[in-house]
Structures are given as structure tokens and as C-alpha cells.
N, C-alpha and C positions, 0 to 999 in steps of 0.2 A: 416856249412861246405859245399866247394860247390863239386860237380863232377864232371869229366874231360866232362861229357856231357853239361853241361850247359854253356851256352852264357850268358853274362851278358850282360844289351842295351847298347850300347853307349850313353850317356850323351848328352841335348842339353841344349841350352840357353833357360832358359825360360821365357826371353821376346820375344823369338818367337812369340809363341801362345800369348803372350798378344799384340804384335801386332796386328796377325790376327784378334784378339777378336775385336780389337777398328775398324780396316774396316768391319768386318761384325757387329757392333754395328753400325755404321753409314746407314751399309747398313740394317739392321731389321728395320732403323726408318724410312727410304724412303716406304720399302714393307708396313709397318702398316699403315702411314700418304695415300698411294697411295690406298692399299685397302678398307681405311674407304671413300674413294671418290666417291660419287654417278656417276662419269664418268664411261662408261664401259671402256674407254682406259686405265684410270689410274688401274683401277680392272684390267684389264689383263696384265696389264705391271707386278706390285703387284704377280701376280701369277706367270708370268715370273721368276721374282727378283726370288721367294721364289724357281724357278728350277733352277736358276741358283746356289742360296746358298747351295740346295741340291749337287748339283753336284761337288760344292768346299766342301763339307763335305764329300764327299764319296772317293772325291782324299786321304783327311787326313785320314779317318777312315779306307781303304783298301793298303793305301799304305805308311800310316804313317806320320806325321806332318812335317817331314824333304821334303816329294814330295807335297808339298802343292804349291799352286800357292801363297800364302801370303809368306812361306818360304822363298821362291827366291827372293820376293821382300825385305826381310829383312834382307838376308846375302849379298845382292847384295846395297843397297839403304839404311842401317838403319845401321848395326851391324860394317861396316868399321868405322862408327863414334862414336863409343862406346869404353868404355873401356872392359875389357875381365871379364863375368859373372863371380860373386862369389865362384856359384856353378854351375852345370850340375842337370840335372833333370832326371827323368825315364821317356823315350817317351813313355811308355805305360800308364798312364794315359791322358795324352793326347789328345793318338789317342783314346782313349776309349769316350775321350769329344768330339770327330768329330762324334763319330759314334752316339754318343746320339744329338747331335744336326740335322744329319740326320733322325734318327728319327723322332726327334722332326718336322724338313721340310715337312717330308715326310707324317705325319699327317698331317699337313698344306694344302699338294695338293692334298690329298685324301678328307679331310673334302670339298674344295671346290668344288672336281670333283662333289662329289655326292648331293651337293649344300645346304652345310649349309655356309649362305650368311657370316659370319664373320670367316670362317676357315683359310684363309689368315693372315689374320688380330691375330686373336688368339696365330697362329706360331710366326707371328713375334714380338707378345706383350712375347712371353715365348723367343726367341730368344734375345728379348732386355733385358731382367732381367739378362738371364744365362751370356751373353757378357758381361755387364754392372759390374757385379763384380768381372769377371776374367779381361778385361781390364782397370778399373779403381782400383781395390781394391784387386788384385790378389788372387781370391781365386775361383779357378775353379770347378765349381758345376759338374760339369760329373769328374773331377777328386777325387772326393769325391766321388762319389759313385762305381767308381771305385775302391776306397781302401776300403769301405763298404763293396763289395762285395769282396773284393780278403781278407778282415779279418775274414769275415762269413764263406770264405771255399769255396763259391760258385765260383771264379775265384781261381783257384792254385797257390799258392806262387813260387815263380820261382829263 
């Protein structure tokens, strides 16, 4: 039963995010391939990549999957040539997958700062797994533990 206070999320498509997924799948396998590179260029490009992924995680994860820079490219460039999704999704797993995949970056550029030599590399070898079967096989690993935790109690049902 709900309460005149609660909000229900608006509904997105969820080949949104599996869009995203498949550009930031392509883009985890440039970071990985560039960091296993004994060049220091391609290593710091590599590290670059992995800030700049962070930064597209944080747009999704603080401001939601709908303000994502993949988003626009998808209701703008992808979705006009679609037919109209089955269903609507709950963006709050989602953005909870953005926020875990900053995470996940954001280890990445710490491990390198402090110089353990494959911390790059490592982000983006876990970056390619997690994309890899939300964009090809649709099942979003941060979206999962997102409902893990919101079964456990420890995220509030809403």
C-alpha cells in the first residue's frame, strides 16, 4: 500500500544502460590492452581512459542513468529507431550499477597511484566482465546486488 508521500521512479528503457554497457565494454578493452603495454604512453593514456570512465560513472551514479552522456546518445542516435520497450525498468538499480562501477574505477586509480603496476589493468579486466553480461547477456551485476541488498533490509524498500 503506498503513501501520499512516496514517489514512485519513472520507468526507463532498459536498453539504455545496455547500451552504455557495450561503449564502456569496448572502452574497458582499449584501458586493459593499453595498460598491459610496457609504453609509458599507452600506461598513461590507460589511466587516463580509467578517469575518464570514472567520471562517466559518477555523472550516472549521482545524477542518475537518465543524465548520463551514453543516455543522450541513445534517445537521441539509437531509440528514434526502435520500436517502444516492452517494459520500463526501476532507474534505481541502475544508478546503483554506475555507482559500483565507480567504485570499481576508482580502485583502479588508486591501486595505480600508489603503484601497484597492474591496478589499471585489473579495473578494467573487472569493468569488462561486469559490461560484458549486462551488454551482451542482459543481466546487470550491480543491479543484482542492488536488489541483494534492498532484500536484506540494508537498502529500504521504497
Amino acid at each position: 500500500m503506498s503513501t501520499a508521500n512516496e514517489t514512485k521512479p519513472v520507468g526507463i528503457d532498459p536498453r539504455g544502460p545496455r547500451f552504455g554497457a557495450t561503449i564502456t565494454n569496448v572502452l574497458s578493452i582499449v584501458i586493459f590492452f593499453f595498460a598491459l603495454d610496457s609504453d609509458p604512453i599507452n600506461q598513461s593514456a590507460a589511466y587516463l581512459l580509467l578517469v575518464l570512465a570514472a567520471a562517466l560513472f559518477a555523472v550516472g551514479a549521482f545524477f542518475g542513468t537518465s543524465s548520463h552522456p551514453y543516455a543522450w546518445l541513445y534517445k537521441k542516435l539509437v531509440r528514434p529507431r526502435l520500436g517502444a520497450p516492452k517494459e520500463l525498468e526501476d532507474p534505481r538499480p541502475p544508478q546503483f550499477a554506475q555507482a559500483v562501477g565507480l567504485f570499481v574505477a576508482a580502485v583502479g586509480i588508486v591501486l595505480q597511484a600508489v603503484g601497484v603496476t597492474y591496478g589499471v589493468a585489473i579495473a578494467a579486466a573487472a569493468l569488462f566482465v561486469a559490461t560484458t553480461l549486462q551488454a551482451y547477456f542482459a543481466y546487470c551485476l550491480g543491479c543484482q546486488i542492488y536488489l541483494a541488498l534492498k532484500r536484506s533490509g540494508i537498502i529500504r524498500a521504497s
